[in-house]
N, C-alpha and C positions, 0 to 999 in steps of 0.2 A: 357758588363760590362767594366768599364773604371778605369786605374788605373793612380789615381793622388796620388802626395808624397805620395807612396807607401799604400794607400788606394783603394780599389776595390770601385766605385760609381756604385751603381745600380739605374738604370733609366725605369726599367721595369714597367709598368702598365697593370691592366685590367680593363677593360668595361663591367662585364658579361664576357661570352665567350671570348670577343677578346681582344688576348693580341698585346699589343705597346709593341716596344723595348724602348720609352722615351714617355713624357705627351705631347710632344708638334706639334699638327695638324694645318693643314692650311683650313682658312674658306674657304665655301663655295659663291661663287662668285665675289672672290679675288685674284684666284689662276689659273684660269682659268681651262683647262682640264691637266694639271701640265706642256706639252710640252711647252707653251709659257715660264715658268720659268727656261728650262733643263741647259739654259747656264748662268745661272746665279747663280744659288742652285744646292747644290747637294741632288739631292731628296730622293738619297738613304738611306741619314739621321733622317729623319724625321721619327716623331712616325706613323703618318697617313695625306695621301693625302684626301680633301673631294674636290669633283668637283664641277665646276658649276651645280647651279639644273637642275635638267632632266624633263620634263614632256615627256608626251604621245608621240603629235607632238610638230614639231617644232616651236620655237614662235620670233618674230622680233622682239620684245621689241618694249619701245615706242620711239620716234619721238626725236629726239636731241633740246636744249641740254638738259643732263640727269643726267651731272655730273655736281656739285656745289661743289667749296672747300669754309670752314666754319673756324668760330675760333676753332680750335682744333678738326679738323676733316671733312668732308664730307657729304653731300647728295647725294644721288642718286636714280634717277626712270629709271634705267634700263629697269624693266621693264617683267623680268627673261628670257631677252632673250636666247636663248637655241639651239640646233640642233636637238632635239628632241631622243627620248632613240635608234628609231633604226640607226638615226646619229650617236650616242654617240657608240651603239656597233659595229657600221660597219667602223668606221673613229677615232675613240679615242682609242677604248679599245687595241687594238694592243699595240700603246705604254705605257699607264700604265700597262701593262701586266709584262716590263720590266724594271719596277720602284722597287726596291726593298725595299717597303713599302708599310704598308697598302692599299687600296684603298676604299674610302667609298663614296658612290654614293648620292647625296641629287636629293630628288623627291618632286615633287608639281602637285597640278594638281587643279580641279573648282570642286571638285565632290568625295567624298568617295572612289566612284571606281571606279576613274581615280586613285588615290592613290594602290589601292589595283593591277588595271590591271601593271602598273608599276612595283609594286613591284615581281607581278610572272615573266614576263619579265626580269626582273635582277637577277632574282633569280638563280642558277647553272650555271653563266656564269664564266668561270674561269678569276682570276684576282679580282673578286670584294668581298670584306671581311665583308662588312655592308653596312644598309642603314640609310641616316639620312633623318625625314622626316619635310618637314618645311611645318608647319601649318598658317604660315602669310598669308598664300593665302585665298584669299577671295571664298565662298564659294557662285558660282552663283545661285543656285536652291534655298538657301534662302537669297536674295536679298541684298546677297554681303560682308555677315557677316564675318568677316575671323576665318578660324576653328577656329585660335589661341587665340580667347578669349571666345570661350565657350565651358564649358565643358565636354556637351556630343556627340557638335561637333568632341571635340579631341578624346574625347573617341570613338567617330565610327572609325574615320579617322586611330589609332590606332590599335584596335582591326579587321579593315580590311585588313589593313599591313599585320598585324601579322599572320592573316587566309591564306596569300599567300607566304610565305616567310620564311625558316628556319634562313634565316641572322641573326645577330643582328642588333636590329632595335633601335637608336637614335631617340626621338624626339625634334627637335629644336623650341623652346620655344617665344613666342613674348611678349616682356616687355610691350606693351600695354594693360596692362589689371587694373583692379583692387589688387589683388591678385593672383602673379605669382605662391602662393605654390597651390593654389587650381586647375590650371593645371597643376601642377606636379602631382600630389598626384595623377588626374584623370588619364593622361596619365602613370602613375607608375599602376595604377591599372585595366587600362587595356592590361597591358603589353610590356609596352618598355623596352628594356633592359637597358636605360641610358638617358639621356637628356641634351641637348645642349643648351647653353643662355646666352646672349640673343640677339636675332637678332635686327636689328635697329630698335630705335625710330623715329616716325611719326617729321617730323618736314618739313618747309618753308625758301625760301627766297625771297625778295621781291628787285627787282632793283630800285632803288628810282630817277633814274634819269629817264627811260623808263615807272615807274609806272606799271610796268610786272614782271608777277614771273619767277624769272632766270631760272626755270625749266620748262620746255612744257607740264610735268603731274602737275604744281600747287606744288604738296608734295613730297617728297620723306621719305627715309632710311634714318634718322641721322648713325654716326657711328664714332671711330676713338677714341682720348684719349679722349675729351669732354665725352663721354657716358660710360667713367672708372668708377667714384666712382657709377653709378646706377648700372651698372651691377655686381659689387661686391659685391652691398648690396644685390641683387639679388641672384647672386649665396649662398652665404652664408645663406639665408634663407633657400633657398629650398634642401639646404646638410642639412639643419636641421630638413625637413620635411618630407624626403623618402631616403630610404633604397636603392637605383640605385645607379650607379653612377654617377655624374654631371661632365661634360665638360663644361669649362667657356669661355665667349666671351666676347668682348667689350673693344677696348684701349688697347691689348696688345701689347705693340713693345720692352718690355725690359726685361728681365732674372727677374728683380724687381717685374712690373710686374704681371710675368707669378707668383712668389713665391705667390705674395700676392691672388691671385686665389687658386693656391692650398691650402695656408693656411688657408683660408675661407673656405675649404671643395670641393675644384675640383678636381676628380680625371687626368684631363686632360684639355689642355687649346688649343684653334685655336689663330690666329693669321692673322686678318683681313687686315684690310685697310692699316695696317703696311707694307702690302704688294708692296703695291705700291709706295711709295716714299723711302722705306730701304728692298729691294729683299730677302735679308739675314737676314732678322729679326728673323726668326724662326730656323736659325741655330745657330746667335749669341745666345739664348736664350737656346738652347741644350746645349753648351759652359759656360753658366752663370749659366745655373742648376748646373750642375758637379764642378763648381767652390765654390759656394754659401754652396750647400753638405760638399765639402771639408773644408773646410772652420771652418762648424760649427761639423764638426766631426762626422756627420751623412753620413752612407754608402749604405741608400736606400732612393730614392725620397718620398717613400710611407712612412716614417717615420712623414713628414711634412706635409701629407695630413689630413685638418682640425686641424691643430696643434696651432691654433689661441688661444692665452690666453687671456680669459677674466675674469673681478671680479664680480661673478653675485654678487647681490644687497643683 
């Protein structure tokens, strides 16, 4: 608790079980394993760390180039390249161990239970607080569907987790769908503690001089300020549809913002692509909370969550 003109600001949040000192997390595969960040951020800050995703083994991603910068944001077909989980706990976990902040692990895998073997794997290792599970991944046994738009895909993938894992379990969410509340609602009902969204929209680009798409997978991940107003209308839906908490993604880079998330109904917000061209985004933004609070004379972050006025009809 922070004290501005002689106001105590609480920034504390919970997710289910896990409590944040502030709402504000760093996405996953933006942030790296949080060492590449140390000298830049001080990570001690932050509400929660989430790493790059983890799967089983290790995976090389695809083929360069991968990254495309766009009008107001990025593509990329990384690819989820990764170290693989006994990488991750034999060469990473050390130093998040002496991060003082959250740690929350994102996992992916082709397979139900590749998700589920994952999850007991991470499970009782000291240092890791949660898991977030990202359902974007294509699901190979039925010919490439990705969990993340159907719903009793998520619901396996979910309720496998959950069979192996006392954590709390995040499920991160893919805008690609028809109706984003209808896999909330699924994965709320089969037991996540919270859910994360939204991860990037499917998009292209096309070199018009070469006649070749600038990327070597064809498509990638949109993401960045461009996919702000969707994923707000998104988040705010689906606070409106389940009972969890919701952690909001997409375009944050400013304390503004991070507000306009929570005031939609986030209880907690990451902090993507922002990463990369402004390192410190997620702390100015701990900074612009506290200020914003102060400000308007409210002494707890959670006062404003879902605090959105509107004139129903």
């Amino acid at each position: 608790m922070d004290n501005i003109n002689g106001m105590d600001i609480d920034l504390r949040v919970r997710l289910g079980e896990l409590r944040l000192r502030n709402p504000v997390m760093t996405a996953s595969g933006t942030f790296g394993y949080a060492r590449e960040f140390s000298q830049l951020v001080n990570l001690h800050r932050l509400g929660a760390i989430v790493v790059k995703g983890i799967s089983l083994k290790p995976r090389p991603g695809n083929p360069p180039p991968r990254v495309v910068e766009t009008a107001c944001g990025m593509l990329n077909a990384i690819g989820l390249e990764n170290v693989g989980v006994q990488g991750f706990l034999e060469r990473k976990m050390e130093f998040l161990r002496g991060v003082n902040s959250r740690v929350i692990v994102n996992i992916l895998g082709d397979s139900a239970a590749e998700y589920g073997a994952l999850a007991g794997k991470l499970t009782g290792i000291e240092g890791i607080d949660a898991l977030e599970v990202n359902i974007s991944c294509p699901n190979v046994k039925k010919g490439g569907v990705a969990f993340g738009t159907d719903p009793a895909m998520a619901t396996e993938v979910t309720r496998t987790v959950k069979g192996q894992t006392d954590l709390p379990v995040i499920v991160k969410l893919s805008p690609n769908v028809t109706d984003i509340t209808v896999m909330a609602r699924a994965v709320e009902d089969a037991g996540a503690d919270a859910v994360s969204l939204i991860n990037t929209l499917i998009g292209m680009a096309i070199d018009v001089g070469s006649r070749r798409p600038k990327l070597a997978n064809v498509i990638g991940g949109l993401s960045g300020p461009a996919i702000k107003p969707v994923a707000l209308r998104m988040v705010w839906q689906v606070a409106r549809a389940v009972s969890i908490p919701v952690i909001g993604i997409g375009g944050i880079a400013t304390a503004e913002d991070a507000l306009e998330f929570l005031l939609a109904g986030a209880t907690a917000i990451e902090v993507g692509t922002a990463n990369f061209y402004q390192p410190r985004a997620a702390e100015s933004i701990i900074d612009g909370l506290r200020a914003y609070l102060a400000a308007q004379g409210e002494d707890s972050v959670r006062a404003i969550i879902g605090a959105l006025q509107i004139d129903e009809a």
